[in-house]
N, C-alpha and C positions, 0 to 999 in steps of 0.2 A: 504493500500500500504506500509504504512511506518513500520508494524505489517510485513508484507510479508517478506521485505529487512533487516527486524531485524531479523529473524527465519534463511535465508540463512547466514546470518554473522554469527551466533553464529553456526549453521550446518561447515562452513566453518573454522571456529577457535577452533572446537572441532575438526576435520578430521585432523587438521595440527597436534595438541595439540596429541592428539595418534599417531599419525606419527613420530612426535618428539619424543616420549618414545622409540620407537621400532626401530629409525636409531640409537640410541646412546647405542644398544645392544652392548655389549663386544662379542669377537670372540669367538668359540665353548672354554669351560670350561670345567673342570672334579670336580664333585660335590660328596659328600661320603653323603650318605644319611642312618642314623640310627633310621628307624622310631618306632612307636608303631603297636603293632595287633591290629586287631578286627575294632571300626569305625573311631579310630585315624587316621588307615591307608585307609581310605574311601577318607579324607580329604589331605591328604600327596600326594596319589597318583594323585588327581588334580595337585600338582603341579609339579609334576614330570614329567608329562602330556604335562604342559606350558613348562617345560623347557626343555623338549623332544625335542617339537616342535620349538625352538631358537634355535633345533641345540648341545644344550650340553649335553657331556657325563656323564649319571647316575650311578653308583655303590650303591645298596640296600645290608645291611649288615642287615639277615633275621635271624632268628631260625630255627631250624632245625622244630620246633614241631607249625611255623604260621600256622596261618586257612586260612587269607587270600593276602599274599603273595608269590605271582606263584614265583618258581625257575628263569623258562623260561619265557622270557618277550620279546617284541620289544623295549620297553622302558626306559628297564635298564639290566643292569647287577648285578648280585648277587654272595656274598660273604653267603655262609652258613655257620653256627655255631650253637655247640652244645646248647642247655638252660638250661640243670641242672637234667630235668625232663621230662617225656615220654611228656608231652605237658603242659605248663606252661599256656594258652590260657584253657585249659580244666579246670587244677587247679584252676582259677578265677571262670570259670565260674560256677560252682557247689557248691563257696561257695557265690557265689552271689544269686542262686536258694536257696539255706539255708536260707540265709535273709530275700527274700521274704517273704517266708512261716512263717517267724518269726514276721514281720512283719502283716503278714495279721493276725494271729493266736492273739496277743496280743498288747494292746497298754497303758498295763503299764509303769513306772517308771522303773522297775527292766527289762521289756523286753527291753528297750530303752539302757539299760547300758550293755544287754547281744550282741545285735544286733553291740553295739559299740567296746564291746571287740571281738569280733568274727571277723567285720571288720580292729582292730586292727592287729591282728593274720594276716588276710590273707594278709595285705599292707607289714607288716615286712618279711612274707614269701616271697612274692612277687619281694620286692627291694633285701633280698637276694641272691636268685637265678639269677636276673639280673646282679647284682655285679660280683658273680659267672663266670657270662658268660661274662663280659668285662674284669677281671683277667685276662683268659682264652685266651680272645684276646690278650692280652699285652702278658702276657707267651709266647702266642707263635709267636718265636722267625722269623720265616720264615712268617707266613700272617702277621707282624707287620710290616719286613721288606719291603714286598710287599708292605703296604698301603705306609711307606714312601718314597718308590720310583716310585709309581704313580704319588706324585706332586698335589694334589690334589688342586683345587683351592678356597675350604668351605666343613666344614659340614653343614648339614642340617639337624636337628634333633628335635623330638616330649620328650619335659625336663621331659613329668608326668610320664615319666620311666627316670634317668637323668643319664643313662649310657652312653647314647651318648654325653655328656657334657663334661664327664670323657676323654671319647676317642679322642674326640676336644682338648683338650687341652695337652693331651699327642702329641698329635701328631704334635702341633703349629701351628694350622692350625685358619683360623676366621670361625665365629661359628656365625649362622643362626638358631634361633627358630620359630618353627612350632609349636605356642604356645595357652594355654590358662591355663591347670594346669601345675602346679610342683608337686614335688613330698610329698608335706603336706600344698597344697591348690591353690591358685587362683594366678597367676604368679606374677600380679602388687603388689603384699604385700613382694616378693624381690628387685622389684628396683625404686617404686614408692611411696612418701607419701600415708600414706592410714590410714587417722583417723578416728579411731572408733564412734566417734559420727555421721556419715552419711554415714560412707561406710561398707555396709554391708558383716560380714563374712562367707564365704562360710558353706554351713550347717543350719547356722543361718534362713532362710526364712525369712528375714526381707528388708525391703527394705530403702531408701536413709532417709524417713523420720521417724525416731523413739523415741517413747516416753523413760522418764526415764529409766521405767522398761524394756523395751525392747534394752535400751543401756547397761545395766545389763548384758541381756542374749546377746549381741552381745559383749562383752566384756570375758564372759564365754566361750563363742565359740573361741573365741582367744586363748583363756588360752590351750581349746583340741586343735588346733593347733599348739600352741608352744611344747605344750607334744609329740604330733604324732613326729613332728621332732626331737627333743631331745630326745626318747626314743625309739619310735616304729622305726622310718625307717633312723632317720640321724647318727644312731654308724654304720650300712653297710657302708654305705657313708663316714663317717670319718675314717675307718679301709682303704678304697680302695686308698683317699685321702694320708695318713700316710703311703702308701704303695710305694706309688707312686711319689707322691711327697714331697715338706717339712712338717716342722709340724704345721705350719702358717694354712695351707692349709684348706678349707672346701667348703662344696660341694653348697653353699650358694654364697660363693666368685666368685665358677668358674662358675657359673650360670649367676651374673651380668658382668661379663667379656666377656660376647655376644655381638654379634655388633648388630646384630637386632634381634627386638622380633616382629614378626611377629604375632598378636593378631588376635585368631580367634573369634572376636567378633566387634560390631562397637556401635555408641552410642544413635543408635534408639533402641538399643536393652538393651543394661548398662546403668545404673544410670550414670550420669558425675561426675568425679572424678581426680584426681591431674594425668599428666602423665608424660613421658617423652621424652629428642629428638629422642630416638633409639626404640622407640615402634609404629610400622603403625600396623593399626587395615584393618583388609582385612573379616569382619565380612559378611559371606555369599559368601563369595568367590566359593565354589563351587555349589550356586543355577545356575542354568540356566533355560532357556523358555522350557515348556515341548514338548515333544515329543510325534508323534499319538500314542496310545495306541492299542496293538494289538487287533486284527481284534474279538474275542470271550471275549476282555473285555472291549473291547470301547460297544461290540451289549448288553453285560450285561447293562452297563451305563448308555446307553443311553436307556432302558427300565424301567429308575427310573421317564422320563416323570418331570413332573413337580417340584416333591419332590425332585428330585435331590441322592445325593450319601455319604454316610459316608465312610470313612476308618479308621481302628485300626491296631496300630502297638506299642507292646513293644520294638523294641528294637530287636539286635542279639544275647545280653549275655544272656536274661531269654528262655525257655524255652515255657513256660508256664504260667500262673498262676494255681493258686490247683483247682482241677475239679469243686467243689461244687461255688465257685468262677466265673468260665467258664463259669457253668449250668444257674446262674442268670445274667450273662451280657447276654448271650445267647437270654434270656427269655425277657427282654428290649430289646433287638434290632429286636425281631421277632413281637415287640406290632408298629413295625414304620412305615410311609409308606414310608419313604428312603431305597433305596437298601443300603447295609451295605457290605464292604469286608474287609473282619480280617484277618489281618496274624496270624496265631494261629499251634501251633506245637503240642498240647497236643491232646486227647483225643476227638472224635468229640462229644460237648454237646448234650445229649437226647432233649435239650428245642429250637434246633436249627432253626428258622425260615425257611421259604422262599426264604425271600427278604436278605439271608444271605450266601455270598459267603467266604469260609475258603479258604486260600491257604497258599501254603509254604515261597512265597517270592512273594512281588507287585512293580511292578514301582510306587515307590514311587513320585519321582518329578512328572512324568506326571501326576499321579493322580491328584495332590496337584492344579496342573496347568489346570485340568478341569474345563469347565465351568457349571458341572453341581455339582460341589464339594461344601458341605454345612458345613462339621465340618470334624475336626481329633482330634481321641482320640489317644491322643500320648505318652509315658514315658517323656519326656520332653528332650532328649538329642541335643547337642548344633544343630547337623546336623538337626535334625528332627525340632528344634523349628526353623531355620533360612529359610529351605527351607519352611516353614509356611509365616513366615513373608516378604519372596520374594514373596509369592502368594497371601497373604491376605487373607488365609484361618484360622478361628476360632478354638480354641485348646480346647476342654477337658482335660485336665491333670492329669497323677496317674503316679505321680512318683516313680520312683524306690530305687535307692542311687545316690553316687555322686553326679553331679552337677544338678541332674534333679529336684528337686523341688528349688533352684535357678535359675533355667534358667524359670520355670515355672513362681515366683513368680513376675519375670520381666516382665512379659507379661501380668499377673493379674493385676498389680499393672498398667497397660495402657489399664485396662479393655479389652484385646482381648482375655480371654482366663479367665476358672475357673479352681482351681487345687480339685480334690479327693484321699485323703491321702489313702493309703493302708490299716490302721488301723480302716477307717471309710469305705472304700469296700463295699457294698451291694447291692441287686436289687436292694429298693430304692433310695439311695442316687445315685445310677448311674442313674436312669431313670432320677428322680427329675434335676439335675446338664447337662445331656444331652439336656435336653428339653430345659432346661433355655437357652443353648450354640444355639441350633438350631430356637427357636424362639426369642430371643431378636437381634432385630436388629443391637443392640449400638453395639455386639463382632464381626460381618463382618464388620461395618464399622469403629471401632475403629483398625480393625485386617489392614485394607484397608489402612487407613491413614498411618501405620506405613508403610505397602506398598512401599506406595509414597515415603515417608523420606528415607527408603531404597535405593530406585532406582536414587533419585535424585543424582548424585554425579559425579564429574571431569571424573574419570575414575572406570573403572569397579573394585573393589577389587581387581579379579585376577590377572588384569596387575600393580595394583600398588604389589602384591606381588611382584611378577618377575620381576618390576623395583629395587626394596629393595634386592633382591636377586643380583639381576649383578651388582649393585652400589657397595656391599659389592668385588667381583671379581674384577671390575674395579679398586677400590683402594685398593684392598690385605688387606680388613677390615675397620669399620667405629669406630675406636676408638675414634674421635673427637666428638662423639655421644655420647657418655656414663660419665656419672657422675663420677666424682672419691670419690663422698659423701661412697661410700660402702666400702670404705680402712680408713676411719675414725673410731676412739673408737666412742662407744655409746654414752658416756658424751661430747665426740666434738658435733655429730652429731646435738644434741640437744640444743649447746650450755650450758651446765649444768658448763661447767666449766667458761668460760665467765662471765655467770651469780653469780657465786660466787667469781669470780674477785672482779666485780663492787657489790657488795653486801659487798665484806670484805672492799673496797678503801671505800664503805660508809658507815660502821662501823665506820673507823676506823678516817674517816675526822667529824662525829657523838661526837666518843669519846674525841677525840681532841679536838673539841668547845665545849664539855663539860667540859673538865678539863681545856681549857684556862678560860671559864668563872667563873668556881670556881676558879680559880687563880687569876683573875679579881678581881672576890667578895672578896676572904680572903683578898687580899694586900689591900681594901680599907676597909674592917671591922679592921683589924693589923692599918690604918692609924689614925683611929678616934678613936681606944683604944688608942695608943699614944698619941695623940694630948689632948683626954679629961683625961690622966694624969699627 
């Protein structure tokens, strides 16, 4: 009974508790929204979505050359602009299939440094061209004027491209990120403590607890971060900065001068780590309950009977993997008695199964949210690893770049998930490392638990997003939120000067009782030479 009237009160004070977020909406708002392509904007458009639905006015400042941002929308309005280039979106992505292949093809020392300068190239091209295209915006004299006489009430913009940063602060407007990289790594290493001996750098595949030598090679990995911004991608950044505004200025500064960082991540999912008051983690925000599965792939699914179902999916920037590649996963998944559906774009494999449905594009969440779903072999990207962990479905992993054997190594490292490096690719080691995923119990339930931890929480992500977003409208910015530690020298920071303060005051009170005591000692050595002449 008393079990019963506990269940209704806590039903009752969570119904109020969300009600109270959504009476204290601010009035329809006008929000400038400078997202990323490709799956950035998967996650972006969730909230455009929520904020659609509150009522306020969207403006999407798109490229002229996006994949997947519609001109025409019900949900926003859009400002076009040129990018540089016949499709900057294409340019990524072909030098991202190069890697691959470089990748799978060698896993030297020398490939390893070739794979990194190549991806150096493409990051600097990359920020480039974006520069380029926010110049272009300021230039021009008539859609600048426009944006500043719309009044806008925030941007809201994705910083791992950090033009939209740029255009926030030209324009004096507060500034909302849709975050999880910047533009030379992991966001919280701008405005958060983040010491190397436990917090692992992006790249690195290391995780919270590391030995010596692996604080070595996590300490290295810093070092190619500090380079990447110093060389490869932060002189765009400091040219657009010095252009624009003073010479103080850098593109570091106007990043921590955000009112909120909207973290797409939460900490069933990250190692725990130093944070701060202007950073809400809204990590899964856009999983949801799935959805029935149309009618010819629910009757596939449900003909896998017992054994249940796999899905594979790289990703939208690769293409492919290389055929010979294809031919032996192929040849593994036709040995299973799990139906298997691959999203696969290349080449149909000769070794192709049965029990083995190819397609162009899968409902992914629904899948996920099957009850007859047993593993996903996944690239490891943040969307794909989270909407896993809302479902508690078990990961294979073969990651690609970026953050994907990082987001993988997180999951590994709570046992719900094995990674397969590119480099090590084969029938075997796929067969071997699948089987383990599909017949070890511990990775569904250890995928399960995480689940839980997931799920359990005040309020859903999304709406604490969209609480953080109108909080920033409602008070025209949350600068009471934000540390002023990032306007401080490096030797303040650290205290380095403090500490040679009180190191010289203890010098110096050291030297002094040294020489009063030799002053001491001589006047009474000088007293008893006198005296014994």
């Amino acid at each position: 009974m008393n079990s019963t009237l506990c269940k209704r009160h806590l039903s009752i004070v969570g119904f109020f508790s969300v009600a109270a977020v959504f009476t204290m909406s601010c009035e329809s708002s006008k929000v400038l929204v400078y997202p990323m392509d490709g799956s950035h904007w998967v996650n972006m458009k969730v909230l455009i979505e929520a904020l659609n639905s509150r009522g306020h006015e969207i403006t999407v400042i798109r490229p002229s050359s996006s994949w997947y941002i519609n001109e025409h929308s019900p949900l926003y309005k859009t400002i076009t602009v040129p990018d540089g280039i016949d499709s900057l979106g294409d340019f990524i992505k072909d030098n991202l299939n190069k890697m691959v292949k470089m990748q799978i093809r060698k896993s030297s020392t020398l490939a390893f440094l070739k794979v990194q300068m190549n991806f150096f190239s493409m990051l600097s091209s990359a920020h480039s061209i974006a520069c380029d295209t926010v110049s272009a915006i300021i230039e021009d004299k008539e859609l600048i004027k426009r944006l500043q006489d719309e009044q806008y009430d925030l941007v809201l913009t994705d910083p791992a491209i950090t033009v939209g940063v740029v255009l926030a602060s030209y324009l004096k407007l507060p500034l909302v990120l849709n975050v999880r990289w910047i533009m030379s790594g992991e966001g919280h290493f701008a405005i958060a403590p983040s010491p190397l001996s436990y917090i692992p750098v992006p790249g690195s595949g290391l995780s919270d607890k590391m030995t010596f030598s692996q604080r070595v090679k996590n300490f290295l990995f810093y070092a190619i971060i500090l380079f990447q911004d110093k060389f490869v991608v932060g002189p765009h950044y400091k040219a657009l900065c010095n252009k624009y505004f003073d010479n103080d200025c850098d593109i570091v500064s106007l990043l921590q001068e955000a009112d909120i960082w909207l973290m797409r991540l939460d900490f069933v999912f990250d190692f725990p780590r130093p944070t701060m008051p202007n950073v809400v983690y809204m990590g899964g925000f856009q999983c949801k309950p799935s959805k029935p599965l149309p009618e010819d792939l629910e009757a596939s699914v449900q003909s896998s009977g017992e054994h249940g179902f796999i899905i594979m999916s790289l990703g939208t920037l690769v293409d492919g993997l290389p055929a010979d590649t294809a031919e032996e996963i192929a040849a593994v998944f036709a040995k299973l008695p799990q139906k298997v559906i691959w999203r696969h774009l290349g080449p149909k494999p000769s070794t192709l199964g049965n029990n083995t449905l190819l397609v162009d594009w899968m409902p992914q969440n629904d899948l996920l949210g099957h009850s007859k779903i047993k593993a996903f072999v996944a690239h490891g990207g943040t969307n794909g690893v989270q909407e896993a962990i809302y479902h508690g479905v078990p990961v294979l992993g073969i990651p690609l770049f970026f953050d994907q054997f990082d987001n993988l190594m997180r999951i590994q490292a709570k046992g719900a998930a094995k990674i397969l490096e590119l480099a090590q690719l084969n029938g075997h080691n796929f067969e071997q490392m699948l089987l383990e995923v599909l017949n070890d119990a511990s990775y569904r339930m250890n995928m399960q638990r995480l689940s839980r931890l997931h799920r359990d929480q005040p309020m859903k992500p999304l709406d604490t997003a969209v609480f953080w977003i109108e909080y920033v409208m409602r008070h025209k910015g949350a600068s009471h939120l934000r540390t002023k530690a990032y306007r401080m020298p490096w030797y303040s920071y650290h205290s380095l000067d403090v500490m040679l303060c009180l190191l010289s005051i203890a010098a110096v009170i050291v030297l002094m009782t040294v020489a009063f005591i030799r002053y001491v000692c001589c006047s009474a050595c000088c007293k008893r030479k006198v005296k014994n002449e």
